[in-house]
FILO-787100 format. One record per residue: residue number from 1; x, y, z of N, C-alpha, C in turn. Coordinates in steps of 0.2 Angstrom, whole numbers, padded with zeros to 4 digits, always signed. Layout:
<pos NUM&n.xx X&n.yy Y&n.zz Z&ca.xx X&ca.yy Y&ca.zz Z&c.xx X&c.yy Y&c.zz Z>
...
//
This chain:
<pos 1&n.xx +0166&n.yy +0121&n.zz -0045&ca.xx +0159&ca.yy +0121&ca.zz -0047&c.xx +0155&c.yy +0125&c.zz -0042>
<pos 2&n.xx +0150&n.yy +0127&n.zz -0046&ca.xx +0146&ca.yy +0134&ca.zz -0040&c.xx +0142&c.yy +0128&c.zz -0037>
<pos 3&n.xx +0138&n.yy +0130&n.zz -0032&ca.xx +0133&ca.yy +0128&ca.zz -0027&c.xx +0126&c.yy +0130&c.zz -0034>
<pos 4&n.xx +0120&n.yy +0126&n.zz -0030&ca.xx +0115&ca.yy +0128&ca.zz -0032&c.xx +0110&c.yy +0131&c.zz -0028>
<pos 5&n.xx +0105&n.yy +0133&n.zz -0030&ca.xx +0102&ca.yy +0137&ca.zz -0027&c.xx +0101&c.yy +0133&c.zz -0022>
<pos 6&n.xx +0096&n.yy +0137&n.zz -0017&ca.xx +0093&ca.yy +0135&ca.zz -0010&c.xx +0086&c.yy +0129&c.zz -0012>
<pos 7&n.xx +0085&n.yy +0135&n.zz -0016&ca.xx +0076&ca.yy +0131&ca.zz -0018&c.xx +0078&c.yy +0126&c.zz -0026>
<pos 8&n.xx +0082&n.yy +0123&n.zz -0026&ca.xx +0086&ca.yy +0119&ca.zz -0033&c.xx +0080&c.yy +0111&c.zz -0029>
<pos 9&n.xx +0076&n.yy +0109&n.zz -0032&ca.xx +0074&ca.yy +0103&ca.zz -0033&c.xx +0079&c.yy +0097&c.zz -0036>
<pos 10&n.xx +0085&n.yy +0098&n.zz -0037&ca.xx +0088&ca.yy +0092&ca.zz -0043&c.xx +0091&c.yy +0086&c.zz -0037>
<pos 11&n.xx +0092&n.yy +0085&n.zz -0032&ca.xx +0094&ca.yy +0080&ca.zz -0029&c.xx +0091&c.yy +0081&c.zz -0023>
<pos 12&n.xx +0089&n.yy +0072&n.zz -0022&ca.xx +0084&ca.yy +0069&ca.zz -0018&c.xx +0088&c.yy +0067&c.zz -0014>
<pos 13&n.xx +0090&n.yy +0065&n.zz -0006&ca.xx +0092&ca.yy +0064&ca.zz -0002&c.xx +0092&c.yy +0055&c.zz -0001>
<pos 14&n.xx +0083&n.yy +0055&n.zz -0001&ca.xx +0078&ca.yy +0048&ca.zz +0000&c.xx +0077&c.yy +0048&c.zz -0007>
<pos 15&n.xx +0078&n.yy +0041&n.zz -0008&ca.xx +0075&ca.yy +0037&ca.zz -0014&c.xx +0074&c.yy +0032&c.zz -0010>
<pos 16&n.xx +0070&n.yy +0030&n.zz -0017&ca.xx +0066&ca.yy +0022&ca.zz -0017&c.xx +0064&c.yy +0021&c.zz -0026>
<pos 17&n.xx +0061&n.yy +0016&n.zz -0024&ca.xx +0063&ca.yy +0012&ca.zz -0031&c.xx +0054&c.yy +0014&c.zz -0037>
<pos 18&n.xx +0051&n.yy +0020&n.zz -0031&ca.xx +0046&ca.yy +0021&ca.zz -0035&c.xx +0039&c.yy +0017&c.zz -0030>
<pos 19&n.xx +0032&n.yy +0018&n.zz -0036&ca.xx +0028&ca.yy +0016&ca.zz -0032&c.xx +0026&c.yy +0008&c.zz -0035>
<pos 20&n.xx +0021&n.yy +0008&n.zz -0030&ca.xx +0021&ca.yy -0001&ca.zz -0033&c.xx +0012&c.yy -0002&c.zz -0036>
<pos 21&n.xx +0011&n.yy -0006&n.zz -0040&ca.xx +0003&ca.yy -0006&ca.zz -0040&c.xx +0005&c.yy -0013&c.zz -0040>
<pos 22&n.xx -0003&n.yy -0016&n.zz -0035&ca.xx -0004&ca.yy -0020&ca.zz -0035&c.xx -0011&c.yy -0025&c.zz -0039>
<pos 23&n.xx -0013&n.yy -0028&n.zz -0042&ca.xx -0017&ca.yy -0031&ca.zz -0047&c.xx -0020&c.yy -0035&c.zz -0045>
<pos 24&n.xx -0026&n.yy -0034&n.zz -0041&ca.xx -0030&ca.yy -0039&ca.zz -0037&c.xx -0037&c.yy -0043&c.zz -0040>
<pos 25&n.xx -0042&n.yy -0048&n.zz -0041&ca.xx -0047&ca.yy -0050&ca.zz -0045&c.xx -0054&c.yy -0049&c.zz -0038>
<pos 26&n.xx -0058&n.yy -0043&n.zz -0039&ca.xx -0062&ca.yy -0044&ca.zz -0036&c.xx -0063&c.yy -0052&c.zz -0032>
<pos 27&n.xx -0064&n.yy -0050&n.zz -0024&ca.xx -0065&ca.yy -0056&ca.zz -0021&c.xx -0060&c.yy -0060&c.zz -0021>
<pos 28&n.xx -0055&n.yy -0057&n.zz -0023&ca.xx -0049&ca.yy -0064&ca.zz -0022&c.xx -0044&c.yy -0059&c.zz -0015>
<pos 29&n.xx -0040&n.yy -0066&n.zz -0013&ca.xx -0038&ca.yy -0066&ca.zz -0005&c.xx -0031&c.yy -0068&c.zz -0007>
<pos 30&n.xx -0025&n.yy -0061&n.zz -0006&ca.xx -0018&ca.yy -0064&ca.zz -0006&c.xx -0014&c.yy -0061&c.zz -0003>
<pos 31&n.xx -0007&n.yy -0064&n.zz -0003&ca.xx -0003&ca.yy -0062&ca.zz +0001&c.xx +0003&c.yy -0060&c.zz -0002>
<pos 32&n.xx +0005&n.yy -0053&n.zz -0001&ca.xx +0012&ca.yy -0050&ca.zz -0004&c.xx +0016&c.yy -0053&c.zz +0001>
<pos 33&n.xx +0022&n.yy -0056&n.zz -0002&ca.xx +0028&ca.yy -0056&ca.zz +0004&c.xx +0032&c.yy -0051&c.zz +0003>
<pos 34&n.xx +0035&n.yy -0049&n.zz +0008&ca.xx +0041&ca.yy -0043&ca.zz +0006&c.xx +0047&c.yy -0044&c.zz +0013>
<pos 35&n.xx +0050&n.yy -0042&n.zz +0009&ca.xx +0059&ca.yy -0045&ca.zz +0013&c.xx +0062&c.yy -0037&c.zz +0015>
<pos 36&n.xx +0062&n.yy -0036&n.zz +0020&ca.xx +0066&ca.yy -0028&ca.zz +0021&c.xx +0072&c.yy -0031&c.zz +0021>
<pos 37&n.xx +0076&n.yy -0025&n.zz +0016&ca.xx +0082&ca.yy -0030&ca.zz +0014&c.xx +0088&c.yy -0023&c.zz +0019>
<pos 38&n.xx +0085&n.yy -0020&n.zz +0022&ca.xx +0091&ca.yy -0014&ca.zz +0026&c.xx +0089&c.yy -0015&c.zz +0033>
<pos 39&n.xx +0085&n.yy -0021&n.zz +0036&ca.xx +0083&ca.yy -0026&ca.zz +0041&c.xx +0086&c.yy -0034&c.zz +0042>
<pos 40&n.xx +0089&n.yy -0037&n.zz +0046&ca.xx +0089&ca.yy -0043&ca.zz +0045&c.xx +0085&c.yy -0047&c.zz +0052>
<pos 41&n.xx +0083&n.yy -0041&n.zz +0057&ca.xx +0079&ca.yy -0046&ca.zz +0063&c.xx +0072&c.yy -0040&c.zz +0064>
<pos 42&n.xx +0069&n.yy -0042&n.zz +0063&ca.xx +0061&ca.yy -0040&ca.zz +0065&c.xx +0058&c.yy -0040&c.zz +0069>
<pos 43&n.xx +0063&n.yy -0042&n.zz +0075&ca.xx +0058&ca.yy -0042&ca.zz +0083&c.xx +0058&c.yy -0036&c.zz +0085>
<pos 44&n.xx +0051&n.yy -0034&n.zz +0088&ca.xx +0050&ca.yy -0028&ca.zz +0092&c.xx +0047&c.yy -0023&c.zz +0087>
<pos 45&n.xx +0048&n.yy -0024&n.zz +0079&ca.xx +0047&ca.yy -0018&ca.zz +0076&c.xx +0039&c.yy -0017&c.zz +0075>
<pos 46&n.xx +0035&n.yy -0013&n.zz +0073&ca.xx +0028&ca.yy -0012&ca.zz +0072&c.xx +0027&c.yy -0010&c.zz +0062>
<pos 47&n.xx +0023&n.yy -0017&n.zz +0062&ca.xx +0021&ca.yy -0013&ca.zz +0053&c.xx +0013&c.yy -0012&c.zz +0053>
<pos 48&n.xx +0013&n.yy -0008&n.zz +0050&ca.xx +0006&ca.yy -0006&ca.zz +0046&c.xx +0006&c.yy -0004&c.zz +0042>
<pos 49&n.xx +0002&n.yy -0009&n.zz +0037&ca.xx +0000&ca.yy -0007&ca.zz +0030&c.xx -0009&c.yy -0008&c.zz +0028>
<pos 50&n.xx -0011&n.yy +0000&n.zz +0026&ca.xx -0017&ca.yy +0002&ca.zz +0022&c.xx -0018&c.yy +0004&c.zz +0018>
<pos 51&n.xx -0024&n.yy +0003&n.zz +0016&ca.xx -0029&ca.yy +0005&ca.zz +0009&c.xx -0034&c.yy +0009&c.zz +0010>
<pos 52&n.xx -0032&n.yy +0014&n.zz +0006&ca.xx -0037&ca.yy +0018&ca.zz +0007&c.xx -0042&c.yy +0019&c.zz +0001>
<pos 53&n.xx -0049&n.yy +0019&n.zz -0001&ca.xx -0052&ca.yy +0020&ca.zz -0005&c.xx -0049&c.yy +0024&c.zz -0009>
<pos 54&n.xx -0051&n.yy +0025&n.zz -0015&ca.xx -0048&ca.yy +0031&ca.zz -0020&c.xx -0058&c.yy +0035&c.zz -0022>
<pos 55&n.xx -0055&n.yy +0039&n.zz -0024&ca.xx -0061&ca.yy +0043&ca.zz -0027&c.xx -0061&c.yy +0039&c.zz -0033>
<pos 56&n.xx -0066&n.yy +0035&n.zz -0033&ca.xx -0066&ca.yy +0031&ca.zz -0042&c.xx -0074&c.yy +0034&c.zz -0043>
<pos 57&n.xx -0073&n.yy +0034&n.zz -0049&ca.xx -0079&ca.yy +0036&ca.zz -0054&c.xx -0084&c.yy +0029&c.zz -0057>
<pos 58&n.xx -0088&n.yy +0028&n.zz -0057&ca.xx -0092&ca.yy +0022&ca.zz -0056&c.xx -0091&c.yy +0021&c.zz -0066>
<pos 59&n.xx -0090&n.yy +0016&n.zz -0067&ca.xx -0087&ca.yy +0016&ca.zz -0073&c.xx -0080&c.yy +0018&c.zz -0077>
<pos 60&n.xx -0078&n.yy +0023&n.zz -0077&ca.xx -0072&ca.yy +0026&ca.zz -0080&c.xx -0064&c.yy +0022&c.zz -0079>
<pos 61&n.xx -0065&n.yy +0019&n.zz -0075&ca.xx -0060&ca.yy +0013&ca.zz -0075&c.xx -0051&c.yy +0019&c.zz -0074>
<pos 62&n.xx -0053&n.yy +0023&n.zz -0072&ca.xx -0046&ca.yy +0027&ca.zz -0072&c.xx -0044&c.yy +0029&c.zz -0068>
<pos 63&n.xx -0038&n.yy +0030&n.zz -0065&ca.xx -0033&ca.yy +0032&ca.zz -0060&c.xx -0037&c.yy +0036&c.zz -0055>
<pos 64&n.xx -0040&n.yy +0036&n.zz -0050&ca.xx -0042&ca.yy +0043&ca.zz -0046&c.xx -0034&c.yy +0047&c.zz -0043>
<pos 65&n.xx -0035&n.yy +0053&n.zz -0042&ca.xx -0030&ca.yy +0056&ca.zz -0043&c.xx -0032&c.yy +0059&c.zz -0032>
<pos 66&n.xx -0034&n.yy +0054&n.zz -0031&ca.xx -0037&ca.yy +0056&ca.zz -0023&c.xx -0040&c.yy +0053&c.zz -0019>
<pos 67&n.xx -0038&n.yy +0052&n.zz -0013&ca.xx -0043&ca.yy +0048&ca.zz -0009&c.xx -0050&c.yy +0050&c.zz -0009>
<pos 68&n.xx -0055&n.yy +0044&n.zz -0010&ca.xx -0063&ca.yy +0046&ca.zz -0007&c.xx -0064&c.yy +0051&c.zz +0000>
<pos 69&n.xx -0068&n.yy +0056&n.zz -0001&ca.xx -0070&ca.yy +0060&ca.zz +0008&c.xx -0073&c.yy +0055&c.zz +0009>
<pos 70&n.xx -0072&n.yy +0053&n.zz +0017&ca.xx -0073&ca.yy +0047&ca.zz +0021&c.xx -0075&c.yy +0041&c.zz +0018>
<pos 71&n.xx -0069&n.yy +0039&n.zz +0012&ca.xx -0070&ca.yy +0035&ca.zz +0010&c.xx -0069&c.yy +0025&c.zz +0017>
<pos 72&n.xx -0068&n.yy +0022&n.zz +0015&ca.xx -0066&ca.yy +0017&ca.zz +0019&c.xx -0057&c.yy +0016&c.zz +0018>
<pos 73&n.xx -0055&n.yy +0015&n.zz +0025&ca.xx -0049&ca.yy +0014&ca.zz +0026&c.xx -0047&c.yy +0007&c.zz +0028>
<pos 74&n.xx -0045&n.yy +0002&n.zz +0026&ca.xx -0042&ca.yy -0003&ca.zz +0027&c.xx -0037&c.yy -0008&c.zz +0029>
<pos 75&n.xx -0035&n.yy -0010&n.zz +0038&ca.xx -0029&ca.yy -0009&ca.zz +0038&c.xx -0028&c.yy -0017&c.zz +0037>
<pos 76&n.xx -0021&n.yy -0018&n.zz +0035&ca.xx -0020&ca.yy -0025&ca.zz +0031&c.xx -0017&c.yy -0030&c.zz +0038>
<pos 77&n.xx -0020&n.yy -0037&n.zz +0038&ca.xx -0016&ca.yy -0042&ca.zz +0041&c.xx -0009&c.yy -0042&c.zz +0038>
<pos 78&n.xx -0005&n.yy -0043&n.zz +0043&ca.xx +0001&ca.yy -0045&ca.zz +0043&c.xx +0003&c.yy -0051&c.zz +0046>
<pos 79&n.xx +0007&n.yy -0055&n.zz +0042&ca.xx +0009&ca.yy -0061&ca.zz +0042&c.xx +0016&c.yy -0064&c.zz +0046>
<pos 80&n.xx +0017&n.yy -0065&n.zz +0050&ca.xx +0026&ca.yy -0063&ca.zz +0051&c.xx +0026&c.yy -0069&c.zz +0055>
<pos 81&n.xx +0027&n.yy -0078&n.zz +0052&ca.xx +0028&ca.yy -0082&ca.zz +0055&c.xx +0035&c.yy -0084&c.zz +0057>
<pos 82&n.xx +0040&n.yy -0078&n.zz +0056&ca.xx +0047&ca.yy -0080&ca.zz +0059&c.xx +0051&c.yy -0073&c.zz +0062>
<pos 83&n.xx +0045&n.yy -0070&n.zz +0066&ca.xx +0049&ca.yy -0064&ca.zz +0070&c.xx +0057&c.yy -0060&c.zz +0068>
<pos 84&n.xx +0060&n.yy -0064&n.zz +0067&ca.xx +0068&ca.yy -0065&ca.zz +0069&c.xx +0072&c.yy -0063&c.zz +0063>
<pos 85&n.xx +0069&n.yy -0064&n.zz +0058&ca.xx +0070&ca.yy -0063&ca.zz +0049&c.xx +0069&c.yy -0057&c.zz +0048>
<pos 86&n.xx +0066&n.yy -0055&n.zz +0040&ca.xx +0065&ca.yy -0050&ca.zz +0036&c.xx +0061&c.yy -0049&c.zz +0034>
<pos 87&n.xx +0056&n.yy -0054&n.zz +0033&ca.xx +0053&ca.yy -0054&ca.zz +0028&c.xx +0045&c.yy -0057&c.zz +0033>
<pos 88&n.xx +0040&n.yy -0054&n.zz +0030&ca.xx +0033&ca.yy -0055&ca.zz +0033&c.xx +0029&c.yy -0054&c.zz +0027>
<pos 89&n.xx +0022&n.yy -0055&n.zz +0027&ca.xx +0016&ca.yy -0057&ca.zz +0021&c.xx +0010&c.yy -0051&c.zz +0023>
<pos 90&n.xx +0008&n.yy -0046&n.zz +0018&ca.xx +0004&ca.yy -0042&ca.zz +0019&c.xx -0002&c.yy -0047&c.zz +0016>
<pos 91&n.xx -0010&n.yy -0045&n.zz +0018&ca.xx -0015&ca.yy -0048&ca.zz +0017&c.xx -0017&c.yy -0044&c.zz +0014>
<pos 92&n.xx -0020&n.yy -0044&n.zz +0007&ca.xx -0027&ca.yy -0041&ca.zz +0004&c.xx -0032&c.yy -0046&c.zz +0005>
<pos 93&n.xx -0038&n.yy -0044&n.zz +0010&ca.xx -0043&ca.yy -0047&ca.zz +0011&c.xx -0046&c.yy -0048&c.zz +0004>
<pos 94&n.xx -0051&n.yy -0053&n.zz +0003&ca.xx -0055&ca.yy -0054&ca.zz -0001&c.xx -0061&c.yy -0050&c.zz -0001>
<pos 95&n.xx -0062&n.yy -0047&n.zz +0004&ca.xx -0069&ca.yy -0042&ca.zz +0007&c.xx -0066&c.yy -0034&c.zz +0006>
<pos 96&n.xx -0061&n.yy -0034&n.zz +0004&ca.xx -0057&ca.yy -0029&ca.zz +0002&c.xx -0063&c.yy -0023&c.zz +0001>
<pos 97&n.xx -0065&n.yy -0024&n.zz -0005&ca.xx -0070&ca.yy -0017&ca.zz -0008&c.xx -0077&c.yy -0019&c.zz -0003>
<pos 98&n.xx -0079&n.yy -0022&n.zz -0002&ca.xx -0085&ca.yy -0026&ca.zz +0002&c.xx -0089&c.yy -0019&c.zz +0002>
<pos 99&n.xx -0087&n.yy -0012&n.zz +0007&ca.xx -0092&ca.yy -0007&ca.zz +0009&c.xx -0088&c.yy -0003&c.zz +0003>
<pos 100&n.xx -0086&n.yy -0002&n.zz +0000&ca.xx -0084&ca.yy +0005&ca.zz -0006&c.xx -0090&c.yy +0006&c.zz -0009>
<pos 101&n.xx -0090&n.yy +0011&n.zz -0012&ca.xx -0094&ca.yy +0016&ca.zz -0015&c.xx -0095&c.yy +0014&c.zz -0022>
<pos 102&n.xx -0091&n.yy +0010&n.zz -0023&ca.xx -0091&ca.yy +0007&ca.zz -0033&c.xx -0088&c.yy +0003&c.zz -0032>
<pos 103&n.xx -0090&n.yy -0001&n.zz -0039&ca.xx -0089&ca.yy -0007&ca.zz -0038&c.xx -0084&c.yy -0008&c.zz -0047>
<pos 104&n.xx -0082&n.yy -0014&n.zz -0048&ca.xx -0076&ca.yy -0013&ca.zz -0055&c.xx -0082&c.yy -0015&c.zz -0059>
<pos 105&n.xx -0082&n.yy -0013&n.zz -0065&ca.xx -0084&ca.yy -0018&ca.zz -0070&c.xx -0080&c.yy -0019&c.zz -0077>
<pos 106&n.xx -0085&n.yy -0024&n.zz -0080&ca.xx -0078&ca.yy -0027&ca.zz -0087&c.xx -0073&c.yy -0024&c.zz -0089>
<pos 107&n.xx -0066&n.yy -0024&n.zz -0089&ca.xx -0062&ca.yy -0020&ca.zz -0092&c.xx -0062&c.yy -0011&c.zz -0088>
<pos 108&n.xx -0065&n.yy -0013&n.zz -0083&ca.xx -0065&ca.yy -0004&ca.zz -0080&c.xx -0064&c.yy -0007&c.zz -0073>
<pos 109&n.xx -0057&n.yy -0007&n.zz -0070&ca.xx -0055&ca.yy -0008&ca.zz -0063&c.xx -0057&c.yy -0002&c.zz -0059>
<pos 110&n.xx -0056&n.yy -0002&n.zz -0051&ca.xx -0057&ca.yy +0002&ca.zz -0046&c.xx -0048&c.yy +0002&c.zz -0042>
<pos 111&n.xx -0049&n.yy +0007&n.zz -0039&ca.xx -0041&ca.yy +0008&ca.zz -0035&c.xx -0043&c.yy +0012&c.zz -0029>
<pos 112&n.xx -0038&n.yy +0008&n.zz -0025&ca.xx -0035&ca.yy +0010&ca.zz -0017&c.xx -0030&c.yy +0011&c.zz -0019>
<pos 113&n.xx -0026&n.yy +0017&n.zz -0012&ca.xx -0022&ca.yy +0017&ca.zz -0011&c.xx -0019&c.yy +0016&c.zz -0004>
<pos 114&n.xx -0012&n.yy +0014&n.zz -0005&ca.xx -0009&ca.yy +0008&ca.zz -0002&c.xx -0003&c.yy +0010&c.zz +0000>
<pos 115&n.xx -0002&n.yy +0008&n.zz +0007&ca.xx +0004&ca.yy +0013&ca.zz +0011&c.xx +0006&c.yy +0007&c.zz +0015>
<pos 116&n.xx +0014&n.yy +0007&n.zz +0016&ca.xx +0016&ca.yy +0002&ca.zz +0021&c.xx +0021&c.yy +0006&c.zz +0026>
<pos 117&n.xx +0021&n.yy +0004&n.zz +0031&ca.xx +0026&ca.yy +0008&ca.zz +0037&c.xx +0029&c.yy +0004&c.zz +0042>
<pos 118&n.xx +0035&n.yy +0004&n.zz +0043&ca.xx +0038&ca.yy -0001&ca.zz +0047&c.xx +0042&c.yy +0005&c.zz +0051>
<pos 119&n.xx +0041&n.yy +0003&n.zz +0059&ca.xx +0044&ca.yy +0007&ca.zz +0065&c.xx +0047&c.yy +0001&c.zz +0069>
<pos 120&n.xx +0054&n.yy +0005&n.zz +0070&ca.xx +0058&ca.yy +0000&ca.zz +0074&c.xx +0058&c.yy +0001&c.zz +0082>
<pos 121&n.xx +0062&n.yy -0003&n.zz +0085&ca.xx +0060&ca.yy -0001&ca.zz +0091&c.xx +0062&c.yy +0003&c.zz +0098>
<pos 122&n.xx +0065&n.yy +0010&n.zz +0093&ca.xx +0067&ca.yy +0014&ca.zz +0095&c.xx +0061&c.yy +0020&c.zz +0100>
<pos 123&n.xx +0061&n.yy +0027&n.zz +0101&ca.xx +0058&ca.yy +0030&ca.zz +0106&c.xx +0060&c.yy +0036&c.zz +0104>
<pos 124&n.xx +0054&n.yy +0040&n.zz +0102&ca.xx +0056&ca.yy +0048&ca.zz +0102&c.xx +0060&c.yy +0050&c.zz +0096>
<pos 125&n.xx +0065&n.yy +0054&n.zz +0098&ca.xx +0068&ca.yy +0054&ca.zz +0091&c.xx +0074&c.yy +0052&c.zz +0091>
<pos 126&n.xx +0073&n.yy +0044&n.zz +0094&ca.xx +0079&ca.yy +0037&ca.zz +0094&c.xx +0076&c.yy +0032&c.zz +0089>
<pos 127&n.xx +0068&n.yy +0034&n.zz +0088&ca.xx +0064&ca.yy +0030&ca.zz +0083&c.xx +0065&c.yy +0032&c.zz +0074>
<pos 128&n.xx +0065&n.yy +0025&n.zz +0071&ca.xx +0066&ca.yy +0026&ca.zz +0065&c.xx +0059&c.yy +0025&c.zz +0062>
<pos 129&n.xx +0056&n.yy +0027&n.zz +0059&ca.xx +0049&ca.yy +0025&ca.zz +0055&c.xx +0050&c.yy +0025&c.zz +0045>
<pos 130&n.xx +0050&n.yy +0020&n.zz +0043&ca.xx +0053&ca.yy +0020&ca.zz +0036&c.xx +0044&c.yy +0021&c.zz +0033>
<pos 131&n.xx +0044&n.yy +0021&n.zz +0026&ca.xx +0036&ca.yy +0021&ca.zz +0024&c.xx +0041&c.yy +0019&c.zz +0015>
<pos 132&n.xx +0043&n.yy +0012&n.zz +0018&ca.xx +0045&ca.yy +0010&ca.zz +0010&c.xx +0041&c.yy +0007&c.zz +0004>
<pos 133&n.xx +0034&n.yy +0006&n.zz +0005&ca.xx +0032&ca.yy +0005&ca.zz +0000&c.xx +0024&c.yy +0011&c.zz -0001>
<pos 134&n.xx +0023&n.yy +0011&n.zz -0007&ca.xx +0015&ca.yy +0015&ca.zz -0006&c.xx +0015&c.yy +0013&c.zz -0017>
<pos 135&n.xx +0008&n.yy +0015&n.zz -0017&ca.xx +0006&ca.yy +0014&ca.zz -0022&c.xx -0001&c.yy +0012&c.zz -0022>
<pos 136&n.xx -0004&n.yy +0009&n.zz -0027&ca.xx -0011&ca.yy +0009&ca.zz -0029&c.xx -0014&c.yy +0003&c.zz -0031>
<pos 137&n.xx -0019&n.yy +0000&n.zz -0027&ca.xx -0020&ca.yy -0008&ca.zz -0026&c.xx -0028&c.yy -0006&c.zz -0031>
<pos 138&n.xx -0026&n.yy -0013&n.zz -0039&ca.xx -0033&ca.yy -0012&ca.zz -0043&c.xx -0035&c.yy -0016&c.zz -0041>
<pos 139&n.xx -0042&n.yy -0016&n.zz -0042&ca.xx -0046&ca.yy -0020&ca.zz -0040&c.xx -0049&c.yy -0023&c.zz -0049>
<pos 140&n.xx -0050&n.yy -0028&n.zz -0051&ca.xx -0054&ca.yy -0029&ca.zz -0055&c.xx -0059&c.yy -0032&c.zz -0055>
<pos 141&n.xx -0063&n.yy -0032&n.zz -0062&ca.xx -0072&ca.yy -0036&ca.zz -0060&c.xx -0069&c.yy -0047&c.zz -0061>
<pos 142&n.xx -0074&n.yy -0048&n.zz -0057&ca.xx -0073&ca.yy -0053&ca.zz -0057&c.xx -0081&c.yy -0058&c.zz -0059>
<pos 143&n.xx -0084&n.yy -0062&n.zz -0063&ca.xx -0091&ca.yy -0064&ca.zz -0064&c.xx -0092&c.yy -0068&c.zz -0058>
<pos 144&n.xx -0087&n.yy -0071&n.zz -0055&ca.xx -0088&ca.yy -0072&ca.zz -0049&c.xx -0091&c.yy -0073&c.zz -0043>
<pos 145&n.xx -0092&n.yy -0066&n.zz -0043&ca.xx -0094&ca.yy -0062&ca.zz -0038&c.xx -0101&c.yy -0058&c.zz -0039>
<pos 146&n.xx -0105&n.yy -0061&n.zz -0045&ca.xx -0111&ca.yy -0058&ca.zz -0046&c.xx -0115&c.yy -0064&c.zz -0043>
<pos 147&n.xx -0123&n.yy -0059&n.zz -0041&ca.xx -0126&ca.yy -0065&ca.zz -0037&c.xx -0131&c.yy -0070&c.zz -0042>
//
């Protein structure tokens, strides 16, 4: 079987299972659990997980294909009542969109984008840094939330 080219895109080394969106109700407060399943102790490792605004268009309710210029970045609480495990709870604040630039309306959601990074606790280039999940946190309207 011959080789392929140098510059041949047909096989990825790194996968993952794709991106994630996450469906939030303007003003509401929850917690994603996530299990790293190619981790079984969690001590010492560092996570962070943010949002960053998207470029949304004030009504259009459609995917920004970009982050906002100096939009608002938002880094998420992390949860992690048993160190020793796998598994920890990211926070979406309920104040999530609070300072954004646009706000959702009926049937026309807004969108951040949503990165998670777990570093072990390694050093230099004995340090592993994974970036297992990302994807797009919608925001929807909520009457709730009118004054």
């Amino acid at each position: 079987m011959p080789r392929s080219k140098i510059t041949s895109k047909s096989k990825d080394l790194i996968t993952d299972d794709g991106s994630i969106l996450a469906s939030v109700i303007e003003g509401e407060q929850v917690r994603l659990n996530v299990a790293v399943g190619w981790v079984t102790n969690l001590t010492g490792y560092t996570i962070v997980a943010k949002i960053v605004e998207g470029n949304n268009t004030q009504d259009s309710g459609t995917v920004p294909t970009e982050p906002l210029t100096n939009g608002i970045v938002t880094t998420l609480d992390i949860i992690d009542s048993d160190g020793t495990d796998n598994e920890f709870d990211i926070v979406i604040p309920e104040t999530l969109i609070n300072s954004w630039s646009t706000t959702p309306a009926v049937d026309k959601p807004i969108y951040g984008f949503f990165g998670l990074e777990i570093r072990d606790t390694g050093t230099g280039s004995n340090q592993m840094v994974w970036k297992p999940m990302r994807g797009l946190v919608e925001v929807r309207y909520s009457p709730t939330e009118e004054s």
